[in-house]
N, C-alpha and C positions, 0 to 999 in steps of 0.2 A: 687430766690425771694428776692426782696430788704428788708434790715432790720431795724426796725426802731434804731435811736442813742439809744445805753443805754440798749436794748432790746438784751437779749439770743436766742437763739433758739435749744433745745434739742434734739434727734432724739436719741430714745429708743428703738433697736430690740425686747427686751424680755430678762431675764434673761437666763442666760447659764444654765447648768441643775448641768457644777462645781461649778461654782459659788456663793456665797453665796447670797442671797438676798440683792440689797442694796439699800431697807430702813430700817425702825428702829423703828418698834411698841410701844416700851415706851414709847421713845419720841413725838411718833406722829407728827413723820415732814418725806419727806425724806431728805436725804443726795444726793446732786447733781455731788459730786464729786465719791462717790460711782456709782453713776448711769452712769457717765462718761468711769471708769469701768470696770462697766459690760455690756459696747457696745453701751453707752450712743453718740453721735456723737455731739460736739458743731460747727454749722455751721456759725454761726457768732456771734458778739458782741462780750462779756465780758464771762469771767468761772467763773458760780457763787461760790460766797464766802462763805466757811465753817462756819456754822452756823444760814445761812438765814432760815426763818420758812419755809417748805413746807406744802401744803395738807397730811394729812395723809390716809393709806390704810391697814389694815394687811393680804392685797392680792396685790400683785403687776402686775398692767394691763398688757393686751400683748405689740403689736408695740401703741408708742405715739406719742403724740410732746407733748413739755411741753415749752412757752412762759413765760420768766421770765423776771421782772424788775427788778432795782437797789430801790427795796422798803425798802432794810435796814430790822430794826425785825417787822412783820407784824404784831405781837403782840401789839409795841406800838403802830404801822401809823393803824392799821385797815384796811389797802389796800388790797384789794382783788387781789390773781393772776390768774395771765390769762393762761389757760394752755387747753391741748388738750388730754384724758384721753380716753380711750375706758372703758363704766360702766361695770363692775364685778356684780356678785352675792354678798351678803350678806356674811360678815364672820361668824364667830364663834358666837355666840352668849353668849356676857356677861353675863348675867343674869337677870332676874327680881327683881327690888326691889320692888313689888307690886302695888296695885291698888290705893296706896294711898303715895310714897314715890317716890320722884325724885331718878333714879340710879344714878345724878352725885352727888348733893350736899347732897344725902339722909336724907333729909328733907320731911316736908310735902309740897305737889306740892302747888305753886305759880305759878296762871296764867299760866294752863298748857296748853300744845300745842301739839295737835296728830300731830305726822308724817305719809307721806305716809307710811312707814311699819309700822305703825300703834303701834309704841314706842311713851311714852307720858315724855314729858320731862318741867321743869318751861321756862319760856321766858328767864329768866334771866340767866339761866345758858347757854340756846340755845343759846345767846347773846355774850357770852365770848367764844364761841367756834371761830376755823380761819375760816373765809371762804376763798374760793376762785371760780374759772370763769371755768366753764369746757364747752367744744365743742365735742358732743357724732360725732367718724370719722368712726362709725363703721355701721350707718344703713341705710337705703335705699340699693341701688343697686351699690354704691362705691364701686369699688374695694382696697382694703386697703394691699396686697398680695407683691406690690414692691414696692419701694421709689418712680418710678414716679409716678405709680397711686396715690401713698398718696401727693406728692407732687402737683397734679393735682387738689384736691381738698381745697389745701389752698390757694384760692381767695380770696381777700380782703372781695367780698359780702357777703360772707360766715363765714365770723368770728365774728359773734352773738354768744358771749359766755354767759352761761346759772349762774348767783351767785347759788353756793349752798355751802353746808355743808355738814358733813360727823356725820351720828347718832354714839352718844356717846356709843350705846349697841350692835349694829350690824353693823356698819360702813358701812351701805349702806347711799348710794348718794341721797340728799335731796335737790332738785330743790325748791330755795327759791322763792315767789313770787316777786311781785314790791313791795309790801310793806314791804320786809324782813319778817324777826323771828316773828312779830309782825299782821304781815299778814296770817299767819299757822294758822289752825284750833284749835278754842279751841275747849279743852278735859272737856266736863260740866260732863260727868260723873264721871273722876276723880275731879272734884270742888265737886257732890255730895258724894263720899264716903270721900273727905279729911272732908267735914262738919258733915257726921255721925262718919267719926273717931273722932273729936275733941269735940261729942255733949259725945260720951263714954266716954269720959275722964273730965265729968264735964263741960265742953263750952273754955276749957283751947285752949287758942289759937284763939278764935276768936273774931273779932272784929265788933262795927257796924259797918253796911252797911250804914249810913247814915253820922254821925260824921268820924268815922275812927279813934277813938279816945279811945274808953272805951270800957271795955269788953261786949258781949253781956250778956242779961239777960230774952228778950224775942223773941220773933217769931210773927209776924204779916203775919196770914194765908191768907191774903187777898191780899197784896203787897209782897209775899214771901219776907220780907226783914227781917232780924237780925238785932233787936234795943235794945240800951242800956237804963239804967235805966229812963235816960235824954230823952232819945230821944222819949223812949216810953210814956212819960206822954205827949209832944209837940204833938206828935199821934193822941194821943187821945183827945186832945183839937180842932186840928183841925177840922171843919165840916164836911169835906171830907173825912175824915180818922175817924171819932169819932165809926162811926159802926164796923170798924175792929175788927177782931175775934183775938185775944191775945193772945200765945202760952207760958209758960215755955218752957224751955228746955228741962231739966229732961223729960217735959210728950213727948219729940219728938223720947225718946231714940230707942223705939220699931218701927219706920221708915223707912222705906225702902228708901223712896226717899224724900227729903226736898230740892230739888234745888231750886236755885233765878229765876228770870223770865233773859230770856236771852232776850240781847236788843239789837235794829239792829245796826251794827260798823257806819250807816251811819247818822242815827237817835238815837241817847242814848236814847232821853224820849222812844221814842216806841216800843214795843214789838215785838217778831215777831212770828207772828200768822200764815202767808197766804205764798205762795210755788208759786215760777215764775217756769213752766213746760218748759217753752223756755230757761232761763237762769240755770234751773234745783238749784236753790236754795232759801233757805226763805228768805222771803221777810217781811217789815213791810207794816205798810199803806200807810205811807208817802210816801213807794218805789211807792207801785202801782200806786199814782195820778203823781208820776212823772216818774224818770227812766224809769219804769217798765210800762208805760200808756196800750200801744196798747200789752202788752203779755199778754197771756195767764195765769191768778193767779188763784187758789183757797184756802179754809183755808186747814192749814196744817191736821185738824182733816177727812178731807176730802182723801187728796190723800194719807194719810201715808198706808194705807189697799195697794193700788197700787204698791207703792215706796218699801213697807213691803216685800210684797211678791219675788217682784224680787230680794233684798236681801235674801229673805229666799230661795230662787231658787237658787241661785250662796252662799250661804253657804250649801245647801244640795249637790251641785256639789262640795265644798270643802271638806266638815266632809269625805267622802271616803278620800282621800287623809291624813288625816290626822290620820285616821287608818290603812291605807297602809305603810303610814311611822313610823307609829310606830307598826307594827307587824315586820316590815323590820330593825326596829332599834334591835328591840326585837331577830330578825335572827339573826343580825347580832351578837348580845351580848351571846347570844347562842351558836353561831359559833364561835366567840373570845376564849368562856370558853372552849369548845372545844378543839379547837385548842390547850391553852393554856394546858389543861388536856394530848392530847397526844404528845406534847410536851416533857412534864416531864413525861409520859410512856415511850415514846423515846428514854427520855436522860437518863431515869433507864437504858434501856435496852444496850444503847453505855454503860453507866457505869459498869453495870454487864458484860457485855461482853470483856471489854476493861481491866475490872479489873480482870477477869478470864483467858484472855491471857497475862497479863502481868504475874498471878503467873504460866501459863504452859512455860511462856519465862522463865523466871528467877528459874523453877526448871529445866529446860532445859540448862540452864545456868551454875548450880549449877551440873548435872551430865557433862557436856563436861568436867568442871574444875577438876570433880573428875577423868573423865577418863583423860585426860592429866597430872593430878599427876599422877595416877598408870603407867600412859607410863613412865615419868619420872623413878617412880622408877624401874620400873623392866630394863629401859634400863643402869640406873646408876648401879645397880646387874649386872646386865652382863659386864657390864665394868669393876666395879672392880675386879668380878673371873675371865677374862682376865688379869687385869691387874696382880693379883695375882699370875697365870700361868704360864705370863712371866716372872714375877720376879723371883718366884721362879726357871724357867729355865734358865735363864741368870746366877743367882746364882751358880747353878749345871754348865753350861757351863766354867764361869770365876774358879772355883775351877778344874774340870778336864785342863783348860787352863794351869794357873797358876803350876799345879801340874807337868805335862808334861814337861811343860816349864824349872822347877829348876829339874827335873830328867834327861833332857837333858845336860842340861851345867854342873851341880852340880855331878849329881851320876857317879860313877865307871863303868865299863861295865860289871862285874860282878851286880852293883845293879840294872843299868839298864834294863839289863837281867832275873835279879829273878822280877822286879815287872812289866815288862813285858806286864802278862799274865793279871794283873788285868788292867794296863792302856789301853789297843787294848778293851778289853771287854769293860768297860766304856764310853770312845773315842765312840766306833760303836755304846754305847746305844744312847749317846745324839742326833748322827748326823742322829740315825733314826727316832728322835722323830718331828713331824708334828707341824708345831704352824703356825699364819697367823699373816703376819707382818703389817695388816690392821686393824682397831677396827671392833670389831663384830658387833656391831650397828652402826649408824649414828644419826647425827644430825637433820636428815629430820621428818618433824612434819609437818602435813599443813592442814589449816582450810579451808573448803570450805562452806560460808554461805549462800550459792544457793542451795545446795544439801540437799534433804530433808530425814527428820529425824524420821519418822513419824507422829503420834499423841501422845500428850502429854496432857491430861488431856482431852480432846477430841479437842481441837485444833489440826493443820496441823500446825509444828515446822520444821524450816531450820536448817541446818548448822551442819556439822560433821568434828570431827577430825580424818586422817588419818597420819599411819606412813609409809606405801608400799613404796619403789621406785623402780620405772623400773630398769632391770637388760635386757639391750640389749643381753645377752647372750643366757637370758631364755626366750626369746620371740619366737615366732610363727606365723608363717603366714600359711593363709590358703587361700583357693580360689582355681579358677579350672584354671584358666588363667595362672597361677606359671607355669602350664606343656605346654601348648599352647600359650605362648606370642611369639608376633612377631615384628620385627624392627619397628618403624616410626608406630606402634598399640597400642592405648588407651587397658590395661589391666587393671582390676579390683582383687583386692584383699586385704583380711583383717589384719591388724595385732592385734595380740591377745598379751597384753603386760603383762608380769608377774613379782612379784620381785625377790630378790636373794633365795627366795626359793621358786620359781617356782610357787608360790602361784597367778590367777587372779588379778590384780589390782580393782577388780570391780566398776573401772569408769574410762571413757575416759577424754578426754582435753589434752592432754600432749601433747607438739609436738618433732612431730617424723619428723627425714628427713632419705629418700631412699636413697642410691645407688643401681642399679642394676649394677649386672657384670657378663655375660658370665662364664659359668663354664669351657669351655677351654681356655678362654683368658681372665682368670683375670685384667692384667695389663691396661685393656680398661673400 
């Protein structure tokens, strides 16, 4: 598609789900180059430049197009951008500032203006908001599903973009008229209650209707108009006006309703009285003898009973809905505390449980360490009354050595002779005496922290220390196969492995490797 000079053209998948969102709610603009991205595609022109105002959203649409110009801050130029947006539902909802205070400026409303969702905000503020040019690619029977069918619908004749605005308190999308901000419906019921708010407070705040100049002092029931002290005596001098019925203030305070006479945008002098049924809106007089000649009018005191009711129809088909959703919000908060309650039943219970096997570990802990001291020591006991054993028999041995030795070389054959009888005796005690030229014990200690240990505290506890070690001597094999094997035949048999005192190992793992050998021809 050819592009115009100077013109962007953006093509937006949808945000990734890692992704972090990229625009930027504060601000209320997006960032283009965030948007770039996160899958953003610039198919020609220029990559806009960081810092340009965008439309803001604090929901970011699925697939887009988004047409930008080189408008620079749209703040200062007031240019509106063109861009191609599929509408979103309503965000979040900021808040109410009541029935009588602008949410932006929170102030009392000035020339206020319902929006379609039905947020009422002053002119003036709606005024300074950005707008911008949106083209809804999302309805009818479009397919919008791959690039070319979205590409298929961006024909020239088709690019009637819509000026709107984005509402200050729910950021839904506000299709402005031809006439702009200025064109939006005024809110006469918030004009009546900011007039009863300001008649509570003394008349603080309002001015004549007439001058525009001095504060008000009375009410003329007759012209619903708010006149100053001035204006009220001109009033009553004139003929036309001299029978007017004359209000204080103060006496209007108990009022429900003191609105001005509303008067047609197209006609100021005249009121509007009478309802075009064809153009389905009021009408003054002047409409009916002209605009409005050959439609169908009657006075408004007329169809409102009609008009009424089918409003009362389509809010009785709403009010359900509105207690649906809030019995469902009400579930839902319900279900939140819930939740949130067993939760923290839960997370007592991981805690109690987590805290009660940490102390059946660590008093399990606490006895393995005691039992591997006590192997310590009783194996360090045994070593030393071995070691003692020896010494002292080596001692005994080196003394009969020693003695023998200088009786030899040293003595007479006469002494040799008389001591003889005690050296042979001596001599034959030691050499019959048995000792093992090995340590009685070993080094062998081994943890096994797969092997279970029982219950400890009523936990199921791992891990035990043993000192057994196989003594290939004292082992055992068992099986029937030992009697009946045959060459080149799978035999099956057990080995029962035991330690140096003959003792069970009672648990396997260890590897073992076979020889088998022929009992008459070992050598094979």
């Amino acid at each position: 598609m050819p592009l115009t000079p100077g013109l962007t053209l953006f093509l937006f998948r949808g945000p990734s789900p890692q992704a972090a969102p990229p625009w930027r709610g504060q601000e209320k603009m997006w960032n283009f180059q965030s948007l770039l991205d996160a899958g953003g595609v610039a198919l020609g022109g220029r990559r806009a430049r960081s810092g340009e105002h965008r439309p803001s959203r604090t929901n970011c649409p699925g697939p887009f197009l988004i047409l930008s110009t080189n408008v620079g801050n749209m703040a200062e130029n007031r240019k509106p951008l063109l861009g191609f947006v599929g509408k979103l539902p309503s965000g979040t909802t900021l808040g109410n500032s009541g029935k009588t205070h602008c949410p932006l400026c929170m102030g009392l409303f000035k020339a206020p203006r319902l929006l379609p969702c039905l947020h009422t905000v002053c002119t003036t503020c709606l005024e300074q908001l950005e707008p911008f040019s949106v083209v809804d690619i999302r309805g009818g029977e479009s397919d919008t599903s791959s690039e070319g069918s979205l590409f298929q619908e961006l024909k020239p004749r088709t690019l009637q973009p819509q000026i709107g605005i984005l509402c200050p308190v729910c950021d839904a999308q506000v299709d402005l008229p031809m006439g702009g901000v200025k064109a939006l419906t005024i809110d006469h019921l918030a004009m009546n209650d900011v007039m009863l708010e300001s008649l509570r407070g003394e008349g603080q705040g309002l001015v004549c209707d007439l001058c525009s100049d001095r504060e008000v002092e009375k009410r003329c029931q007759t012209c619903k108009a708010n006149l100053c002290h001035f204006c009220c005596q001109a009033h009553r001098r004139q003929k036309k006006t001299t029978y007017h019925t004359m209000v204080d203030l103060k006496d209007l305070k108990g009022c429900s309703r003191i609105g001005k006479p509303i008067l047609c945008p197209a006609h100021p002098a005249e009121e509007l009285r009478l309802f075009c049924e064809l153009c389905d809106r009021p009408v003054c007089r002047d409409c009916v003898v002209g605009e409005h000649r050959e439609h169908p009018c009657d006075f408004t005191s007329n169809v409102i009973h009609k008009h009424g009711d089918s409003v009362r129809e389509l809010l009785k088909g709403t009010q359900p809905h509105v207690q649906a959703l809030e019995e469902a919000l009400a579930q839902i908060k319900g279900t939140n505390s819930a939740l949130q309650a067993r939760v923290e039943a839960v997370a007592n219970d991981v805690r109690s449980f987590s805290e009660g096997y940490i102390k059946a570990i660590e008093e399990h802990r606490d006895k393995l360490l005691q039992q591997l001291e006590d192997i310590r020591v009783q194996k360090e006991n045994s070593l030393q009354l071995q070691k003692a054993q020896l010494e002292q028999l080596l001692e005994d041995m080196r003394t009969g050595v020693e003695f023998t030795e200088h009786l030899l070389t040293s003595g007479s054959d006469l002494e040799i002779l008389i001591t003889k009888g005690v050296v042979v005796e001596r001599l034959t005690k030691l050499n019959k005496v048995e000792y093992s030229a090995h340590p009685g014990v070993t080094e062998k200690i081994a943890f096994s922290p797969k092997e279970k240990a029982g219950l400890c505290r009523g936990y199921e506890v791992y891990g035990a220390i043993s000192t057994k070690e196989v003594d290939p001597a004292k082992c055992v094999l068992q099986g029937e196969d030992l009697y009946r094997a045959r060459e080149k035949q799978t035999a099956f048999f057990t080995l029962l492995c035991k330690d140096a005192a003959g003792e069970n190992m009672g648990k396997g793992g260890d590897n073992i490797q076979v020889a088998v050998v022929p009992k008459d021809k070992k050598d094979r």
